[in-house]
N, C-alpha and C positions, 0 to 999 in steps of 0.2 A: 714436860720440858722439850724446845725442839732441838733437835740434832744440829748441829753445824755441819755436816754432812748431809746432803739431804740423798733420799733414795731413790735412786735414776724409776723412771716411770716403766714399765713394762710393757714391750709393744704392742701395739695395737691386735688386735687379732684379725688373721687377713677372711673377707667376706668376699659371697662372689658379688660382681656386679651386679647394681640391679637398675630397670630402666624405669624411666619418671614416669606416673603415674600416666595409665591415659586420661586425657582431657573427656569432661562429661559430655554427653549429644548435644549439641542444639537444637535451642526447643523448636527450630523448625528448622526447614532447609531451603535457601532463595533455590535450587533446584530445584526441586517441587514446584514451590510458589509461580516461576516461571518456564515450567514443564518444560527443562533440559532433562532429565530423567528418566521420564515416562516411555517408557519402548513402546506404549501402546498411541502415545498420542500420533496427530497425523497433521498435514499441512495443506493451509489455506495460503495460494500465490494469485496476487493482485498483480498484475501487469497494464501500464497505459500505451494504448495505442501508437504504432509509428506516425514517424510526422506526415503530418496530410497536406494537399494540396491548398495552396493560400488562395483565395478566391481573387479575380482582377476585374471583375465588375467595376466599371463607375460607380453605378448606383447600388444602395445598401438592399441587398437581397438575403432575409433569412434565410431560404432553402440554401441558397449557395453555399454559406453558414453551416448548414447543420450536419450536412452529409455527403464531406469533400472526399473523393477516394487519398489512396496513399502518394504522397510524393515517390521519386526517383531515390532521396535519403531515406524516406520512411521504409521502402521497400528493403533495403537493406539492413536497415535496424529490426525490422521482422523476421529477416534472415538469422540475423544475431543470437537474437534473444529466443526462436524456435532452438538454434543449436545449443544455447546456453544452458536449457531446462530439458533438453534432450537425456539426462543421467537423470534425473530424478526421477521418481514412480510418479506419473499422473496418469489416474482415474477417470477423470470428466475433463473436458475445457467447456468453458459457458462463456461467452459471447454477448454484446448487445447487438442490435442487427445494423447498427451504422454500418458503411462500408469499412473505414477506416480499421476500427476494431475487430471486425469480421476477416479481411485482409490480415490481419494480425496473428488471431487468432490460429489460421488455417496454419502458418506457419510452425507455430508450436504445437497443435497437433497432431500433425502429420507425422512426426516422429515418434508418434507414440499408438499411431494405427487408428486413430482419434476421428471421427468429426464433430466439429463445434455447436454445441448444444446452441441456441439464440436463445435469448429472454430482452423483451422492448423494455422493461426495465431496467436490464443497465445502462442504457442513453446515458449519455452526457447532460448537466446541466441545459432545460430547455431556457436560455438566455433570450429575451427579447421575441417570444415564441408569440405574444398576442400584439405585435407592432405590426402594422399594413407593408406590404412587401412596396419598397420604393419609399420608404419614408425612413429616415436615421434618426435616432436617440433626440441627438441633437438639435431636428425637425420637429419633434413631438414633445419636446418638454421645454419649458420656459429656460430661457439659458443660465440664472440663476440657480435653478433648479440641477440641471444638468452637472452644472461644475460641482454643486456640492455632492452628490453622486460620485461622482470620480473622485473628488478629494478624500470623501469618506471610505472606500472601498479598500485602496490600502491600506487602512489603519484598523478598519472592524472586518472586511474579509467576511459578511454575511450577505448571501442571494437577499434576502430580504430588499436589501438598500437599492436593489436596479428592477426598474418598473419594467413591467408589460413581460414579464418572464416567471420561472416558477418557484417561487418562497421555499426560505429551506425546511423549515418543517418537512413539506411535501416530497422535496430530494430525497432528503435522510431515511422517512418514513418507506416510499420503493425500495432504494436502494440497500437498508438493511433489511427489512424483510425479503426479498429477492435472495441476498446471498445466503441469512440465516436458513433462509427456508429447500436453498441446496443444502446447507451442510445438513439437517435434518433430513432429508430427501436420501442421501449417501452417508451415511455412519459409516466411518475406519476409513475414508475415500480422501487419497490426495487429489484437491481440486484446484484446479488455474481460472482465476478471472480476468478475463480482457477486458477491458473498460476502458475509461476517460479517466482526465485528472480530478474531476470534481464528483465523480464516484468513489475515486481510492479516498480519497481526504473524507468522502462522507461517511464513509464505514469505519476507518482509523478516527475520525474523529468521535463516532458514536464508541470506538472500544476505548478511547482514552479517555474521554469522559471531555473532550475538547469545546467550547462554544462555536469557535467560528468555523466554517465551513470550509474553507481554504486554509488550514495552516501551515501547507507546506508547495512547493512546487514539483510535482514525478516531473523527470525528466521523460522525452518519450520511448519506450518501453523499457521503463524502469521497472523493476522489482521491487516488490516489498512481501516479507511471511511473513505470515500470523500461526503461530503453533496453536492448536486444539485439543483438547480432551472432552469430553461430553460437553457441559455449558460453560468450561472455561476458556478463555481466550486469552494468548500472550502474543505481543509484538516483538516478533526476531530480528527483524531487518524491515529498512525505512528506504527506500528510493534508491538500489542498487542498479549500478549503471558501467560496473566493469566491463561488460561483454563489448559495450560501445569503447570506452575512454583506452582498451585494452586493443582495441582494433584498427582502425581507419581514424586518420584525422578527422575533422566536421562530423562527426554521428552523435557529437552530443550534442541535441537541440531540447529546447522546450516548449 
């Protein structure tokens, strides 16, 4: 029978606190995956070239083309970017032997008691390298032909599409072998490359698994890292250009 009375409950019994369960690992860590972590890993810095001298030829002259020294801006942007990477440990600077890049170069070596290695593979895309000096694009290719040339190139962005110059296979093929073949040359070694724009894009493009050759524009001496640990490679930073935009008005060109 039940009470009409009913019997007050008895308090609780007092517990200590306890704190919520820890959550289980995760079964990985994008740390890892993108070797933020690794104390042992080391860096790969892509730097393009300050701005070079624009050539004022009349007539279309490869050489002029290939191997302008630095402008009066470019000069300073290699100021820049020398002091900008000045804190960081660099091991090697490698160079291609253009002036442009070489002028570059010297700048951010120098603070580091450095001189710059050369390797002719890291050249710049040889563009219109087999056209007769004195003859332009324009000259040597039926004009039909030409226009769609140029109309195509910003939309597919592959050496392939522009004649009498060097197919990208060919690009990609030096230009990662060249760098791969530093970092295997230096294990543990932070290394700086001075290059061109269509160098950094061929190497970031062969790490991203990219098709076309151009898919982005370095400003000129832009930064970009690639962190390393043995055969793995991560992309840190993509076309960093504080030291310019942080500086002097007009230093950002490209």
């Amino acid at each position: 029978m039940t009470s009409a009375h009913p019997v007050p409950a008895s308090p609780a019994t007092p517990s200590p606190a306890r704190r919520p369960p820890a959550p289980a690992p995760p079964p990985f860590s994008m740390h890892d995956t993108f070797l933020l972590s690794q104390p042992d890993g080391t860096e790969l810095t892509l730097v393009r070239h300050g701005q070079q001298q624009v050539p004022t030829s009349p007539v279309f002259l490869p050489a002029e083309w290939v191997d302008p020294p630095l402008s009066a801006v470019g000069r300073r942007q290699a100021e820049l970017v020398g002091q900008a990477l000045a804190a960081q440990p660099v091991d090697l600077v490698a160079t291609s032997h253009l002036s442009r890049a070489r002028e570059t170069a010297e700048q951010v070596a120098r603070h580091h008691g450095l001189s710059p290695e050369v390797h002719e593979d890291l050249r710049e895309v040889e563009v219109f390298r087999d056209l007769p000096d004195g003859t332009s694009p324009g000259d040597a290719l039926p004009e039909p032909f030409w226009a769609g040339v140029r109309a195509r190139f910003p939309l597919e962005r592959r050496w392939d599409l522009v004649p009498f110059g060097e197919g990208s296979a060919e690009l990609r093929q030096r230009v990662v072998s060249t760098i791969e073949g530093l970092l295997a040359l230096h294990p543990g070694s932070n290394l700086v490359v001075v290059c061109h724009g269509g160098v950094v894009n061929a190497y970031l493009a062969h790490l991203l698994g990219v098709a076309e050759d151009m898919f982005f524009m370095p400003a000129h001496t832009s930064v970009s890292r690639v962190r390393r640990l043995g055969a793995r490679r991560a992309l840190h930073s993509l076309n960093e250009r504080d030291h310019l935009t942080g500086a002097e008005p007009g230093l950002l060109t490209y």
